[in-house]
One Martini backbone bead per residue (centre of mass of N, CA, C, O) as a GRO file, in nm:
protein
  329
    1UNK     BB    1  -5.275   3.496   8.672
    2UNK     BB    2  -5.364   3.202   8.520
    3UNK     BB    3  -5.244   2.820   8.533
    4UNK     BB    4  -5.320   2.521   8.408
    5UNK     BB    5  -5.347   2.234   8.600
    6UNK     BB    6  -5.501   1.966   8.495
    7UNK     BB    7  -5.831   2.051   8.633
    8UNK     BB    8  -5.642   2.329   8.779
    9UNK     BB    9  -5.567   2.647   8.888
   10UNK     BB   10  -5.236   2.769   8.917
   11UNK     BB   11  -4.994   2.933   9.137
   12UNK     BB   12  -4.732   3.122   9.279
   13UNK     BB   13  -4.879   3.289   9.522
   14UNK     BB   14  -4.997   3.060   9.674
   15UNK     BB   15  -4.742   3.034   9.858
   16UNK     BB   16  -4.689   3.261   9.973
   17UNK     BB   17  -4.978   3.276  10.111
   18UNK     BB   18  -4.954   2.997  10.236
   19UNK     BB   19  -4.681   3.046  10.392
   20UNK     BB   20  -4.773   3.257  10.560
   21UNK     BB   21  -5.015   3.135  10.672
   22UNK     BB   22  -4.819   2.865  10.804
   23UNK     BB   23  -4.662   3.042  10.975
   24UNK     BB   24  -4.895   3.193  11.143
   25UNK     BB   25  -5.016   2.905  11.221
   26UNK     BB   26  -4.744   2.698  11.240
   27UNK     BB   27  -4.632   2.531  10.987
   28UNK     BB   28  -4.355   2.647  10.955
   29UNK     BB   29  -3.990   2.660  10.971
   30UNK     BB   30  -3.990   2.974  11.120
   31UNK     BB   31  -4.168   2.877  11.363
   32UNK     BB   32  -3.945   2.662  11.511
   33UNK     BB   33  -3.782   2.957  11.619
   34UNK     BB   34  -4.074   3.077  11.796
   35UNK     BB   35  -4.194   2.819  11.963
   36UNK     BB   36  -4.399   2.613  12.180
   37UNK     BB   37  -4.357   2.355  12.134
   38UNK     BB   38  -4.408   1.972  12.146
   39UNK     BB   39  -4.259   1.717  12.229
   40UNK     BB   40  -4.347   1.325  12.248
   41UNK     BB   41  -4.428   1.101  12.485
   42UNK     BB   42  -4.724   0.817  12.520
   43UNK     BB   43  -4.974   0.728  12.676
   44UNK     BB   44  -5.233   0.644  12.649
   45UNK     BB   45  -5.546   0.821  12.652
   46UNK     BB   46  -5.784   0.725  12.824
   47UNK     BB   47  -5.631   0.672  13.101
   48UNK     BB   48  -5.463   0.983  13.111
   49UNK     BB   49  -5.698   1.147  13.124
   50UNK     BB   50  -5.841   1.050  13.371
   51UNK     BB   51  -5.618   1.086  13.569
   52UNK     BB   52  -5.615   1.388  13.507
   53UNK     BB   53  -5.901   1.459  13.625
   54UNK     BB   54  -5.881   1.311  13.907
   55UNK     BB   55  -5.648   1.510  14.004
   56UNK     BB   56  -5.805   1.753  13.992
   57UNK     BB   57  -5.993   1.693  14.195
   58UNK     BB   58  -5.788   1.674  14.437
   59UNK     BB   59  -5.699   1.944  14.434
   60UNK     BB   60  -5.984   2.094  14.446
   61UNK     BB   61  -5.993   1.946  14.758
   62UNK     BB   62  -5.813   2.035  14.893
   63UNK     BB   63  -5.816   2.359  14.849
   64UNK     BB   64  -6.114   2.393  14.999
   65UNK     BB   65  -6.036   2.254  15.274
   66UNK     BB   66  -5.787   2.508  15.316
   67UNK     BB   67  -5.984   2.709  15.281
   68UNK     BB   68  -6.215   2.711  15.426
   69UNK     BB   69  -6.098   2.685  15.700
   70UNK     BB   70  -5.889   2.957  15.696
   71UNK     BB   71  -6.125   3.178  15.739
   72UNK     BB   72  -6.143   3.050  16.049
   73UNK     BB   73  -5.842   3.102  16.219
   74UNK     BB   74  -5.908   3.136  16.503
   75UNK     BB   75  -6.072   2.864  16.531
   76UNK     BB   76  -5.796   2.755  16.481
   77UNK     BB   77  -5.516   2.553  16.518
   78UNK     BB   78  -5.209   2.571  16.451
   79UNK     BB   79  -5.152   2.304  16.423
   80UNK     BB   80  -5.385   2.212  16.216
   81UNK     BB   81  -5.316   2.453  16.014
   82UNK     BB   82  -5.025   2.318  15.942
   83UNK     BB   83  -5.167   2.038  15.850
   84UNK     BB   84  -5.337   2.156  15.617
   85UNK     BB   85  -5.093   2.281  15.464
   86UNK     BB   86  -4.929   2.019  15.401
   87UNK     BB   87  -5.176   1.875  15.255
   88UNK     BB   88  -5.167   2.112  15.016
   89UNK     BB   89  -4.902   2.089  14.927
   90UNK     BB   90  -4.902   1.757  14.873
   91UNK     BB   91  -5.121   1.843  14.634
   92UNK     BB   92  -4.978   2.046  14.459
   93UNK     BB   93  -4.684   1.877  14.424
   94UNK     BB   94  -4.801   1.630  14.306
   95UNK     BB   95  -4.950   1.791  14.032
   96UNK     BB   96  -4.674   1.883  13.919
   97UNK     BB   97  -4.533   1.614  13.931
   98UNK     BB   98  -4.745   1.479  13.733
   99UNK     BB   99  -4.674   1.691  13.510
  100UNK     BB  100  -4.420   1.610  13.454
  101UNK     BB  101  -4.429   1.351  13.395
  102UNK     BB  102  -4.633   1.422  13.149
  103UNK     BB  103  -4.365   1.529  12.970
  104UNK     BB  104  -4.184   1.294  13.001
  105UNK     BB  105  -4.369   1.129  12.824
  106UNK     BB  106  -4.496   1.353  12.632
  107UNK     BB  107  -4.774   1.442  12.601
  108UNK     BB  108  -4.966   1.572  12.310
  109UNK     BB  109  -5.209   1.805  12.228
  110UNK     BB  110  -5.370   1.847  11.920
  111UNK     BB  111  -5.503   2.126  11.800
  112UNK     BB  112  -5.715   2.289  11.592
  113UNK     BB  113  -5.697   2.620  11.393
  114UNK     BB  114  -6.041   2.673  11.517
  115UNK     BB  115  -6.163   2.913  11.590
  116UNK     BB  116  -6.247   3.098  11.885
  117UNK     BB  117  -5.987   2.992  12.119
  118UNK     BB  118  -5.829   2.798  12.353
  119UNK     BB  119  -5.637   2.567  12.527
  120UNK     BB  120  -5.744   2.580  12.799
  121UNK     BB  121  -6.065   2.574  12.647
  122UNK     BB  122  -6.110   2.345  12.468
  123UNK     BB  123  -6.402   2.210  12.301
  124UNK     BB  124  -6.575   1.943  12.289
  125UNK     BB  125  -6.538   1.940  11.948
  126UNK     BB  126  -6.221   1.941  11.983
  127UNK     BB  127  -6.026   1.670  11.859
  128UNK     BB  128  -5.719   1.554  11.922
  129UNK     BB  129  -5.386   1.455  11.841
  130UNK     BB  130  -5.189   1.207  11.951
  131UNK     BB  131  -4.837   1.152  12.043
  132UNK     BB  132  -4.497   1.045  11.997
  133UNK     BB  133  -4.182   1.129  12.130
  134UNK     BB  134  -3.871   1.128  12.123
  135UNK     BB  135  -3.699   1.334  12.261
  136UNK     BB  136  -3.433   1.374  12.063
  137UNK     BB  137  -3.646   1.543  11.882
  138UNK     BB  138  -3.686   1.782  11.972
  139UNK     BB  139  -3.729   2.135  12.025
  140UNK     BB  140  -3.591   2.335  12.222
  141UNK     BB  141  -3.875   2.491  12.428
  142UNK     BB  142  -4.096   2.232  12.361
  143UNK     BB  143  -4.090   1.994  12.564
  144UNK     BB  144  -4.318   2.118  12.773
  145UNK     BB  145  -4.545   2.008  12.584
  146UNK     BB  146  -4.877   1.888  12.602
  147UNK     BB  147  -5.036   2.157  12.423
  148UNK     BB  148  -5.095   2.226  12.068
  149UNK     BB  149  -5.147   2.303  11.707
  150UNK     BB  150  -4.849   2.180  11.701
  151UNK     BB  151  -4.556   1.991  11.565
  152UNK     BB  152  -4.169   2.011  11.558
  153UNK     BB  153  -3.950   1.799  11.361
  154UNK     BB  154  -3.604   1.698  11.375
  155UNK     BB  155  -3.467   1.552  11.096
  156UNK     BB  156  -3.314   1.258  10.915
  157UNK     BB  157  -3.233   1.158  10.582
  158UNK     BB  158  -3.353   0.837  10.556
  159UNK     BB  159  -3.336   0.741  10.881
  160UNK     BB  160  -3.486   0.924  11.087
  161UNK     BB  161  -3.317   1.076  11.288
  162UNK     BB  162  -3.168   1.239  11.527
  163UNK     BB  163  -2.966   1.511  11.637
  164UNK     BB  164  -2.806   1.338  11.864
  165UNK     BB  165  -2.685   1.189  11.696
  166UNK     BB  166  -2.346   1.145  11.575
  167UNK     BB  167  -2.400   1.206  11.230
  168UNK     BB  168  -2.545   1.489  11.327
  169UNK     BB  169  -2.337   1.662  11.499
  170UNK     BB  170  -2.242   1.891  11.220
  171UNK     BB  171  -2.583   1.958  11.158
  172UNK     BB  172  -2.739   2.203  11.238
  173UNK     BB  173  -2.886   2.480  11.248
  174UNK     BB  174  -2.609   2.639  11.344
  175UNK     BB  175  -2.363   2.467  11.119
  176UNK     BB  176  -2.598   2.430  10.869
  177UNK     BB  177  -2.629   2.485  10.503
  178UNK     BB  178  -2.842   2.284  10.306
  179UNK     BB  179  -2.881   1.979  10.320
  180UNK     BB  180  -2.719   1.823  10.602
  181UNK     BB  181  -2.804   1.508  10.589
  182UNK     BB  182  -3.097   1.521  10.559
  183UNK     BB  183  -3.275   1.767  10.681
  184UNK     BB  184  -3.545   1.808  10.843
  185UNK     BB  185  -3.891   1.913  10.880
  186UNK     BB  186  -4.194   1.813  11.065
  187UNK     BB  187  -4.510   1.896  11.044
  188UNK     BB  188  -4.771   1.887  11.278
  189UNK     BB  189  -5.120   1.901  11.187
  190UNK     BB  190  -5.469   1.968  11.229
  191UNK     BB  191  -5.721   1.930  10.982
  192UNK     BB  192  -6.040   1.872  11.003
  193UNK     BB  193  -6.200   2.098  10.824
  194UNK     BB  194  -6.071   2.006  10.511
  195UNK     BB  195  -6.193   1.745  10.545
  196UNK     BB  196  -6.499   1.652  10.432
  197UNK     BB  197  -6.614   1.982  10.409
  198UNK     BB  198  -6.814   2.133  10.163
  199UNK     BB  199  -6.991   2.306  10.329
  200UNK     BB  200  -6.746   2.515  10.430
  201UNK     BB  201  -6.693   2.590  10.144
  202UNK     BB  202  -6.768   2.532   9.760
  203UNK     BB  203  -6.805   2.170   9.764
  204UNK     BB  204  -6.529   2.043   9.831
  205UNK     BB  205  -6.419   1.715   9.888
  206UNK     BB  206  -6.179   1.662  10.058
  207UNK     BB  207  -5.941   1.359  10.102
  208UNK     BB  208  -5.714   1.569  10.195
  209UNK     BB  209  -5.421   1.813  10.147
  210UNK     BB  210  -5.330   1.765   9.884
  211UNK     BB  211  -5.634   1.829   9.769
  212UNK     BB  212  -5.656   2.088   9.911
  213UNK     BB  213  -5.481   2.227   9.776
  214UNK     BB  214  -5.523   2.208   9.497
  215UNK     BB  215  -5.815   2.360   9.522
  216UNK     BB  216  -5.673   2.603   9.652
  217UNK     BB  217  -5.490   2.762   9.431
  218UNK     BB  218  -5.677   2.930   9.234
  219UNK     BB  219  -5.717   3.198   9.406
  220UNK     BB  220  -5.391   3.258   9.302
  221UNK     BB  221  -5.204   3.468   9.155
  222UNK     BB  222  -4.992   3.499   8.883
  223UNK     BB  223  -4.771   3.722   8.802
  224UNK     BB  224  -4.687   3.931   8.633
  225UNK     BB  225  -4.405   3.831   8.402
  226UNK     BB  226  -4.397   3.518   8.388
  227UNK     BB  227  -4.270   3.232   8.348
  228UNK     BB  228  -4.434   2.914   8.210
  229UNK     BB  229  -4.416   2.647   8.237
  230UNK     BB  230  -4.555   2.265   8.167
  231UNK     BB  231  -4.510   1.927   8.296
  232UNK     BB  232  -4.484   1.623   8.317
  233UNK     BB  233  -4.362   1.329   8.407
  234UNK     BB  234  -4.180   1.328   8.717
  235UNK     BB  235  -4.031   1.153   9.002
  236UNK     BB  236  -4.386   1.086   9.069
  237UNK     BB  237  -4.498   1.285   8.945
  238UNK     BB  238  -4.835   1.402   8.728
  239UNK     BB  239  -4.732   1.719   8.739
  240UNK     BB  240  -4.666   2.090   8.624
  241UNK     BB  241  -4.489   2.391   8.718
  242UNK     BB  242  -4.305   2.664   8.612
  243UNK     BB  243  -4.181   2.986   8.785
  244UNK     BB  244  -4.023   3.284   8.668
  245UNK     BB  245  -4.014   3.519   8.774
  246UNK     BB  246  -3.970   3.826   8.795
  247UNK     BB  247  -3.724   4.057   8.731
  248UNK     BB  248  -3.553   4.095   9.064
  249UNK     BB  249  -3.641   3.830   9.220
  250UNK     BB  250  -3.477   3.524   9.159
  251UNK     BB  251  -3.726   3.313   9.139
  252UNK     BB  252  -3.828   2.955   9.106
  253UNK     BB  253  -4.113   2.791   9.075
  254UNK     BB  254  -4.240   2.474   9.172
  255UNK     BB  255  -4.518   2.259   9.104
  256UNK     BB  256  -4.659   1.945   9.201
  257UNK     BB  257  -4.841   1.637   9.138
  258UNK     BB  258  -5.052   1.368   9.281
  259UNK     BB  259  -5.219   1.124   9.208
  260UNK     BB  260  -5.420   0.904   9.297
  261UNK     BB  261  -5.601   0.594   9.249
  262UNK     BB  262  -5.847   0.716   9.142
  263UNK     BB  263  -5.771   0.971   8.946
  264UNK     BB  264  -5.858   1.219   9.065
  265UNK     BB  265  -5.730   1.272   9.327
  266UNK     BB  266  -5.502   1.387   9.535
  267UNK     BB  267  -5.194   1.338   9.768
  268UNK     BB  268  -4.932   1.520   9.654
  269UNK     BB  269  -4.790   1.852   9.732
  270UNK     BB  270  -4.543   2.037   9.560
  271UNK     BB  271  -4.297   2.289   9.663
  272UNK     BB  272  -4.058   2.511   9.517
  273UNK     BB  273  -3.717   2.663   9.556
  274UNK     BB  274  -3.538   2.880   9.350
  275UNK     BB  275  -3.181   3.011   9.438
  276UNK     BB  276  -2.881   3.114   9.508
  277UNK     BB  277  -2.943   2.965   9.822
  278UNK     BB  278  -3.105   2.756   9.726
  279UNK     BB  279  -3.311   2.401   9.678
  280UNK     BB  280  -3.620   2.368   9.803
  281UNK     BB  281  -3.860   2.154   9.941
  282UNK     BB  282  -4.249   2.108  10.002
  283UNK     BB  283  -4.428   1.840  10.155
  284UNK     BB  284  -4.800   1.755  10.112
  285UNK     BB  285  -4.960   1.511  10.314
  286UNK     BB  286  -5.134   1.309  10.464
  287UNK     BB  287  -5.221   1.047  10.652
  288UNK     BB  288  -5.322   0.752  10.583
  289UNK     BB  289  -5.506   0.670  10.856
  290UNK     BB  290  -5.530   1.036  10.888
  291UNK     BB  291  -5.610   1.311  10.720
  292UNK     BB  292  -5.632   1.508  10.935
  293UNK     BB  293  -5.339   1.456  10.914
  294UNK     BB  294  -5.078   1.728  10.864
  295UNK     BB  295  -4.786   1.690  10.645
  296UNK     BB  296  -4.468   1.857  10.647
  297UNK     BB  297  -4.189   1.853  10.427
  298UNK     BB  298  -3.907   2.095  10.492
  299UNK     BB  299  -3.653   2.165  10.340
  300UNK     BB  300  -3.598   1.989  10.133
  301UNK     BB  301  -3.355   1.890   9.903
  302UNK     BB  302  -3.316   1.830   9.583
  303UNK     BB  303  -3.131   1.608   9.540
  304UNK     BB  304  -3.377   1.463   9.666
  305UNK     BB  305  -3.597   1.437   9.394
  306UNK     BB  306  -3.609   1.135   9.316
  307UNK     BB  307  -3.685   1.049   9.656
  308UNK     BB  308  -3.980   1.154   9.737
  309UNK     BB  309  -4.157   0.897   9.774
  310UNK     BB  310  -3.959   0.784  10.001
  311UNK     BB  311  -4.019   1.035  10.208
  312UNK     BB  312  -4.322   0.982  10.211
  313UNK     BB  313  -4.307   0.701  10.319
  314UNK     BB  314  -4.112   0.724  10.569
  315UNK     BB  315  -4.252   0.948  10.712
  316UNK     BB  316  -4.517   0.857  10.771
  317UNK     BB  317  -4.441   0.580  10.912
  318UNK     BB  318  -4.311   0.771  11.155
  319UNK     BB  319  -4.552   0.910  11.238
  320UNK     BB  320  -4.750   0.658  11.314
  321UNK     BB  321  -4.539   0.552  11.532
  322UNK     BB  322  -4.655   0.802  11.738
  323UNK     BB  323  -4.974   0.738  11.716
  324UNK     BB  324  -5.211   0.733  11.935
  325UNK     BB  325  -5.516   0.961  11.923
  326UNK     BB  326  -5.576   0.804  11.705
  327UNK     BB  327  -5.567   0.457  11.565
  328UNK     BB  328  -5.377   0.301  11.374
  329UNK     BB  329  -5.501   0.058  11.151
   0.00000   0.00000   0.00000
């Protein structure tokens, strides 16, 4: 069952489908407490990766100098040896103290996960983009990454506070569910296939991914037995539609979407679901200076649902002005 929304049709299990696989590729809620991700704070970025090649030339040559020197241990005197080895020691913990270095700024390289690759040896035509993030808002385990598919960051609207503030210390994922004081997920991630590659898919050029959600929304049927309502402008969305799961499901879905300037394309796609447990949305829209950088502000309470708008540009505001490489202009 598809139901005509705007230009496209729409449909309830398509966020089922498209949120499991956001959970599996890092996107969703469910994965910040189970992935390794990193947040950070970066130095420039081409000064950086330079030091970092350096470094490694360095290790490398050390390494070499004491490998080969040590295969004939005969020929070598022992206080020679010693001092070969202790020259390889400080070349060795040199490079990890240096690497702590730059986990302690915060450095991380998003890259997109895309085709079939290691992070250890991403392709020179994956290029990442790199954040800074200030430590307080790390999350869990994620601390000391410096690459990896997707970065989430753990903050409070309208403020977008750390977790560490004062106002916000009764409020963990740990100690409270609800709104809890504006309390959301913002996951971001690279997802430069996705714009303006029309090759890549059915043809159609998306513009963002709010734009390219709204085209592929199209996919998933709506289940059997649900009833469908659709509704015109409210909240600052130019329109959308509410599905009532079938009986037994408890679940009620709304999906609203905002027209971009040209009136042609989108930039803005909420999913929201309402159960006994919960009223919440996720917003769903690319980072105005880089459509390729795709942002998620996740499990926001619907309480602030006329203030979505806003919600949208404060975020926007707050990623970019971590956007270390490329540069947000």
């Amino acid at each position: 069952m598809h139901v005509t929304f705007g230009v496209l049709r729409i449909n309830t299990s398509m966020y089922h489908a498209t949120h499991c696989r956001c959970v599996e590729g890092g996107w969703g809620w469910r994965q910040m407490a189970t992935t390794n991700w990193g947040l950070s704070v970066a130095v420039e970025y081409q000064r950086t990766l330079s030091a970092v090649v350096a470094e490694k030339k360095a290790h490398r040559h050390c390494n070499n100098h004491y490998y080969v020197l040590s295969r004939n241990i005969k020929k070598i005197f022992p206080a020679v040896r010693r001092i070969l080895f202790i020259v390889w020691i400080l070349c060795y913990f040199g490079q990890v103290h240096s690497s702590d270095a730059r986990s302690a700024e915060g450095l991380i390289e998003i890259y997109e996960n895309w085709g079939a690759y290691t992070l250890n040896a991403p392709p020179p035509e994956m290029q990442p983009i790199v954040l800074q993030v200030p430590d307080a808002f790390r999350y869990s385990s994620i601390k000391l990454a410096t690459r990896n598919f997707g970065v989430n960051i753990l903050t409070y609207y309208p403020n977008f506070t750390s977790p560490k503030a004062p106002e916000n210390s009764a409020y963990s994922l740990e100690r409270c569910t609800g709104d809890c004081n504006g309390r959301v997920l913002i996951a971001i991630n690279n997802s430069a296939h996705a714009i303006h590659h029309p090759e890549l898919g059915d043809g159609f050029d998306a513009q963002n991914m709010g734009d390219y959600l709204m085209h592929v929304s199209h996919r998933y049927p709506v289940p059997n037995g649900s009833a469908v309502t659709e509704f015109g402008p409210q909240y600052g969305f130019d329109g959308g539609i509410e599905v009532r799961m079938p009986p037994g499901n408890g679940n009620t879905n709304r999906y609203m979407a905002r027209l971009s300037g040209d009136r042609i394309h989108y930039d803005l796609f909420a999913d929201c679901t309402i159960n006994k447990f919960a009223r919440t949305c996720t917003l769903h829209f690319s980072l105005k200076c880089n459509p390729s950088v795709y942002i998620q502000v996740v499990a926001i309470d619907m309480v602030h649902i006329n203030e979505f708008m806003n919600v949208v540009d404060k975020a926007d505001r707050f990623v970019t002005s971590m956007m270390r490489y490329p540069v947000c202009k």
